[in-house]
N, C-alpha and C positions, 0 to 999 in steps of 0.2 A: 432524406432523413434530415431532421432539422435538432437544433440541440439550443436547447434553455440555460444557462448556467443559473448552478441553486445562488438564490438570492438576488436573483439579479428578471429584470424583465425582458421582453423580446426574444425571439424565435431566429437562429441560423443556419442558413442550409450550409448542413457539411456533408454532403453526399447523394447523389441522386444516378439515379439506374433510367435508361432511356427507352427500353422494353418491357417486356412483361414477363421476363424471367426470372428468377430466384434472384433475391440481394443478398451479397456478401459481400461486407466492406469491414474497410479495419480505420479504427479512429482516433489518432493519440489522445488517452486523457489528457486533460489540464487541466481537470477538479469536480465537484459533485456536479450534475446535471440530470435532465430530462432531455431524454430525447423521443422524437415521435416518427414513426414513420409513416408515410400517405403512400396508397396506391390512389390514383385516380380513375382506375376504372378499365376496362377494356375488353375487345373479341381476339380469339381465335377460332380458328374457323366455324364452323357453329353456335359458339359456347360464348355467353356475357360474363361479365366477371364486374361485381360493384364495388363502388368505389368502397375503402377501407382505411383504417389506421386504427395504430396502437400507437400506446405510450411507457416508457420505462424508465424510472428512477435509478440511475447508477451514483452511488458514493464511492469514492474515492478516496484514499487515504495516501500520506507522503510515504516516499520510500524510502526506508532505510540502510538498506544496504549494509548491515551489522553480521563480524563476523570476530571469532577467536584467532589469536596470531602468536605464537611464542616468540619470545622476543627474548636475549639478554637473559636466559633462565629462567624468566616468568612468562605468563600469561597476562594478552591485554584483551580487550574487547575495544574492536573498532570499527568505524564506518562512517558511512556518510550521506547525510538527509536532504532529498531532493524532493521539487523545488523550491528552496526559495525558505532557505530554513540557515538563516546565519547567525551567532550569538546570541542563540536561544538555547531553550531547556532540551534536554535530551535526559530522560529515565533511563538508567540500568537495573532491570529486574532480575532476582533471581529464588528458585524454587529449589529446597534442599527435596523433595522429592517426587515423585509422577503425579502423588495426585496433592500435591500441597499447595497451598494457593501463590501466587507471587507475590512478594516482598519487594519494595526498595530497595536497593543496593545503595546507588550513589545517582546523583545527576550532577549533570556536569553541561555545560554551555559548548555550542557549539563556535570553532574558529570561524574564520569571514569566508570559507568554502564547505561550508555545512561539516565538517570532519568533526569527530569527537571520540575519544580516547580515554578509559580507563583498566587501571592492573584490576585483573581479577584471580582467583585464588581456586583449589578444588580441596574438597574432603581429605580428611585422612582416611577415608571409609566409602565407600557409595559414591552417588553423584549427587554435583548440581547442576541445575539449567538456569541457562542465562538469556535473555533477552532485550534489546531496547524499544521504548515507545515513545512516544510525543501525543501530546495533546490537541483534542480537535483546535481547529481556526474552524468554524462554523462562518458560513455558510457554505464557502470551497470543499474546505477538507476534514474528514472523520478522524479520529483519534486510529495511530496506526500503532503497530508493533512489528518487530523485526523477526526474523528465523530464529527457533529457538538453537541454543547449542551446547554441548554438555562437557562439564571439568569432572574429571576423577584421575586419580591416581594410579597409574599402571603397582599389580599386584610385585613385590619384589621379588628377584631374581634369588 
């Protein structure tokens, strides 16, 4: 298996199978790419098998790792953008309803360990959903967004 990073030229083998059995391998991303696989060809007992390849476009997005935390009687939204994501933009979106589109909340810069942190609030009424995203770096990496996660108000006792 050989892999291209987008944007970039030249061909690397990151994987290669020494028979002619099924391939399964596992490949840590590190950003958008192509990768191609070759068979070169081969017998078992009676039977040819020609040579072959395919090719597959994977994109890649950072991870965010965003989640809801009560904190000191409020609620934060927090997490952390990997890799390679310091004192940049990070998006807080949020959707006052299931089919409503996302909004803006706030952005906020990420510290010198990708972490980012803001209070976020819930309805008097219903939910909302909260989410963060960052924007693509093209060629590497596509515009990502985090798990969504939902603030509402326990009904009173």
């Amino acid at each position: 298996m050989r892999r291209t990073p987008a944007g970039k030229g030249g061909q690397k083998t990151v994987a290669t199978l020494p028979n002619e059995s099924s391939f399964t391998t596992r490949i840590r991303m590190t950003g958008s790419a192509r990768y191609q696989v070759l068979y070169t060809g081969g017998s078992f007992d009676a039977h040819w098998f020609e040579p072959s390849r395919t090719t597959v476009r994977v994109r890649v997005s950072r991870n965010l790792r965003g989640q809801i935390v009560e904190r000191d009687g409020g609620a934060r939204y927090i997490g952390r953008v990997t890799p390679g994501w310091t004192r940049k933009p990070v998006t807080i979106q949020r959707k006052t309803c299931r089919t409503c589109a996302w909004r803006t909340y706030a952005t906020v810069r990420t510290d010198g360990k990708g972490r980012y942190a803001v209070a976020v609030t819930a309805p008097d009424k219903g939910s909302w959903f909260w989410r963060s995203a960052v924007r693509a770096t093209r060629p590497r990496f596509v515009a990502g967004h985090g798990n969504v996660w939902r603030t509402f108000r326990p009904p009173a006792a």
